[in-house]
C-alpha positions in Angstrom: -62.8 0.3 -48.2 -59.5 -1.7 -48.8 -59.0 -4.1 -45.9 -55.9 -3.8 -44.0 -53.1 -6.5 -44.7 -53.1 -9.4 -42.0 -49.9 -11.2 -41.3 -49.7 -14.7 -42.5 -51.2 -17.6 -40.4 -48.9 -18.9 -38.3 -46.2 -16.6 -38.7 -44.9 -14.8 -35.6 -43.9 -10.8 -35.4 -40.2 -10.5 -35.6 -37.7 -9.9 -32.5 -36.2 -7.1 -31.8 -31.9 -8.1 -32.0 -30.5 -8.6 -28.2 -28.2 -5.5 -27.1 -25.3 -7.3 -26.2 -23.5 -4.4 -25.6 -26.2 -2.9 -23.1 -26.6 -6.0 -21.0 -22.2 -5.3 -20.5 -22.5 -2.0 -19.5 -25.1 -2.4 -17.1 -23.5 -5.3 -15.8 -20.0 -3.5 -15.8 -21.6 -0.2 -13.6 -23.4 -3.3 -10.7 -19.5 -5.0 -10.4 -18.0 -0.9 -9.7 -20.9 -0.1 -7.1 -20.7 -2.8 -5.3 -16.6 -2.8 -5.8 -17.4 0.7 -4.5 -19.4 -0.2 -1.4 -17.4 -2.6 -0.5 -13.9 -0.5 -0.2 -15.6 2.0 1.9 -17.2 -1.0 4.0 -13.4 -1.9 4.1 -12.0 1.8 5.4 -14.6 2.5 8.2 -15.5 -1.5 9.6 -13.2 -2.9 12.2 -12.8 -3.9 15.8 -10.3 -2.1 18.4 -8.1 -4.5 19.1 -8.7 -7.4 16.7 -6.1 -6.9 13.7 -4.3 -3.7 12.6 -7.4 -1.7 13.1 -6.4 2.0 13.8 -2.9 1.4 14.5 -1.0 3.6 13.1 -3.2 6.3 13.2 -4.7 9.1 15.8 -7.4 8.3 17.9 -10.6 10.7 17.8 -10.8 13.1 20.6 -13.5 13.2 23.0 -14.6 14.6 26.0 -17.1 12.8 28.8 -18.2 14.1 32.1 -15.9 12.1 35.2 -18.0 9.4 36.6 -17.8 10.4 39.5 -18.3 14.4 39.2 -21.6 16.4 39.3 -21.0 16.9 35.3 -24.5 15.9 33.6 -24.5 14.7 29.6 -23.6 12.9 26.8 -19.5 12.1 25.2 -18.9 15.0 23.4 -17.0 13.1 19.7 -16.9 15.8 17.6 -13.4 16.5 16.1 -13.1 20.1 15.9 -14.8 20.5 19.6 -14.2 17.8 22.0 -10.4 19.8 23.0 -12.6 22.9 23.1 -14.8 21.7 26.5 -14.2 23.9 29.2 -16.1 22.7 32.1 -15.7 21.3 35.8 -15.9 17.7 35.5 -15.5 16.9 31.8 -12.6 14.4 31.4 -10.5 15.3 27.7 -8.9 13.0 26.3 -6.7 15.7 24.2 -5.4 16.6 27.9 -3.2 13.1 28.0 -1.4 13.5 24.2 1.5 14.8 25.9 2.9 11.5 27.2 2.1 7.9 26.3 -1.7 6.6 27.4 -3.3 3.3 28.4 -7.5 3.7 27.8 -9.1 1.1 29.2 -13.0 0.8 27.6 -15.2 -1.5 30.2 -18.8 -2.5 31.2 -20.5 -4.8 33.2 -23.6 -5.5 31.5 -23.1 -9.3 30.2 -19.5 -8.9 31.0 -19.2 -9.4 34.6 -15.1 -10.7 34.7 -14.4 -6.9 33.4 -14.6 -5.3 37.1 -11.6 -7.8 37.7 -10.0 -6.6 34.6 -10.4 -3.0 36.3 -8.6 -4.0 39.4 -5.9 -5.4 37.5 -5.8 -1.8 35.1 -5.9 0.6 38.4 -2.5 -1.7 39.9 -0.5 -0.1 37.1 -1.1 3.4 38.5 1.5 3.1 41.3 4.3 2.0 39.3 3.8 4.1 35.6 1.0 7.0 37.0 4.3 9.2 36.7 5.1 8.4 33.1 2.0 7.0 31.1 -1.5 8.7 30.9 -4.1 5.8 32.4 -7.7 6.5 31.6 -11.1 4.2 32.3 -14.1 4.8 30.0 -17.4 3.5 31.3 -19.5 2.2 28.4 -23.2 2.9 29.0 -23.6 1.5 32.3 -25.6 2.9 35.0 -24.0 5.4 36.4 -25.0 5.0 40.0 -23.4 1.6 39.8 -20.1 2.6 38.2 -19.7 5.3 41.4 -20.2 2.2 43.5 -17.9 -0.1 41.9 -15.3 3.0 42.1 -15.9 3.2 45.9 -16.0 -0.1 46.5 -12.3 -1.5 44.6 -11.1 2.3 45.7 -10.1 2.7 42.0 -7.6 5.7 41.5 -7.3 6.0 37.9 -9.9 8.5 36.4 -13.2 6.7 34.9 -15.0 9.0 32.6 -18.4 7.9 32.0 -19.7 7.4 28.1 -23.1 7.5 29.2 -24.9 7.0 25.5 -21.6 4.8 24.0 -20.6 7.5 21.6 -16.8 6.9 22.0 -17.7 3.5 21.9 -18.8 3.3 18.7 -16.3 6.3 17.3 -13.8 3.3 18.8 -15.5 0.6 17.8 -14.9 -1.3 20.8 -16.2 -4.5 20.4 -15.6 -6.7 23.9 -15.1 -5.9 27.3 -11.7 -5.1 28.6 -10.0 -3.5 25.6 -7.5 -1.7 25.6 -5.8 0.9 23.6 -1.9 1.5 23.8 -1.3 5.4 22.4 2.1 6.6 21.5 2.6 10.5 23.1 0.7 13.2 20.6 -2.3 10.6 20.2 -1.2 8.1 18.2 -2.4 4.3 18.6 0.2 1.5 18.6 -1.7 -1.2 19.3 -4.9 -2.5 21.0 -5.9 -5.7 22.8 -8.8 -7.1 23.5 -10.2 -9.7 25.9 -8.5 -11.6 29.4 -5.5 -9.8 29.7 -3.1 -10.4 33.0 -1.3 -7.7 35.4 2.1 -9.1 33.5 0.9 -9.0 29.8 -1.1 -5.6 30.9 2.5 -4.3 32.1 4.4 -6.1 29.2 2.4 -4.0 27.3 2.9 -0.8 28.8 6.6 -1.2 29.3 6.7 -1.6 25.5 4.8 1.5 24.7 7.6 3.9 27.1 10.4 1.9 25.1 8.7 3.2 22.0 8.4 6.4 23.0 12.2 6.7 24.2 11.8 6.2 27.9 14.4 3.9 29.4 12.4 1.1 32.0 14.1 -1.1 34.6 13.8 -4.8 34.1 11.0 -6.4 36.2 11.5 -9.3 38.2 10.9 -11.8 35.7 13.4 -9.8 33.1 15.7 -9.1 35.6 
């Protein structure tokens, strides 16, 4: 029986050569998904109101039951159905594209100063009820609460009621007030966010009937 051959005392197996070329590739596919990642992060993250976010573009539609109706449920967000809802009490947001709109997105729950916010969004009614569409969204708050704090500061502006914060997050509203400046057909202009005053509110709104052709008299203070 021949032995087998032994290797040499000392003398260590040889290496296999480094692929080079594998370790790029590999690397080069990790840099394109995250590169990848990272541009859809880009397209769908944002804040209403902070930056360009959305403007530009037309808002999603959606559908919520009036807070202060017998209607029962959840925001209705989807695209192709939220125009569709036919029901007693449901508040469509589709129903206000044919004039310029003012949405007001509010809560109380660690954001107390909003309900003064609110007071100072219902003023504007009076004045621009007539020519711009002015809607308050309730964000998740309880709902028995939101009825009282409509009877109590006598609100007239409609408040729908976003009971689970589906247009919330289809908004991405991100502080308490904001709100969201639409050009007729549904198209934002521009959003703000945080303490706003009854003059910058109606600065606001005076620029969004300027941009949609409507001539304004000069307030007081431009007068």
């Amino acid at each position: 029986m021949t032995p087998e051959p032994t290797e040499p005392e000392g003398r260590r197996p040889a290496r296999k050569p480094f692929n080079y070329v594998a370790l790029v590739g590999a690397a080069f596919v990790l840099v394109a998904a995250i590169a990848l990642i990272n541009m859809l992060r880009s397209e769908d993250s944002g804040t209403l109101g902070i930056g360009d976010y959305g403007v530009g573009k037309q808002i999603p539609p959606f559908a919520v039951p009036i807070a202060t109706g017998d209607l029962d449920g959840d925001a209705n967000v989807d695209p192709d159905k939220a125009c569709e809802i036919d029901v007693p009490g449901a508040l469509r947001i589709c129903d206000y594209f044919d004039r310029p709109l003012v949405i007001s997105f509010w809560f109380t729950k660690g954001s107390s100063r909003c309900i003064d916010h609110q007071d100072t969004f219902d003023r504007l009614l009076p004045e621009y009820g007539d020519r711009v569409g002015l809607v308050s969204i309730n964000v998740r708050d309880d709902r028995d609460r939101v009825r009282e704090l409509i009877d109590e500061h006598d609100w007239k502006v409609p408040v729908g009621y976003d009971r689970d914060g589906a247009v919330s997050n289809v908004y991405r509203v991100g502080g308490c007030p904001t709100f969201a400046f639409v050009k007729r057909g549904g198209v934002l202009k521009n959003a703000e966010i945080g303490d706003t005053s009854f003059d910058e509110l109606e600065t606001q709104v005076r620029s969004l009937l300027k941009s949609d052709g409507t001539e304004v008299k000069p307030t007081k203070t431009e007068s």
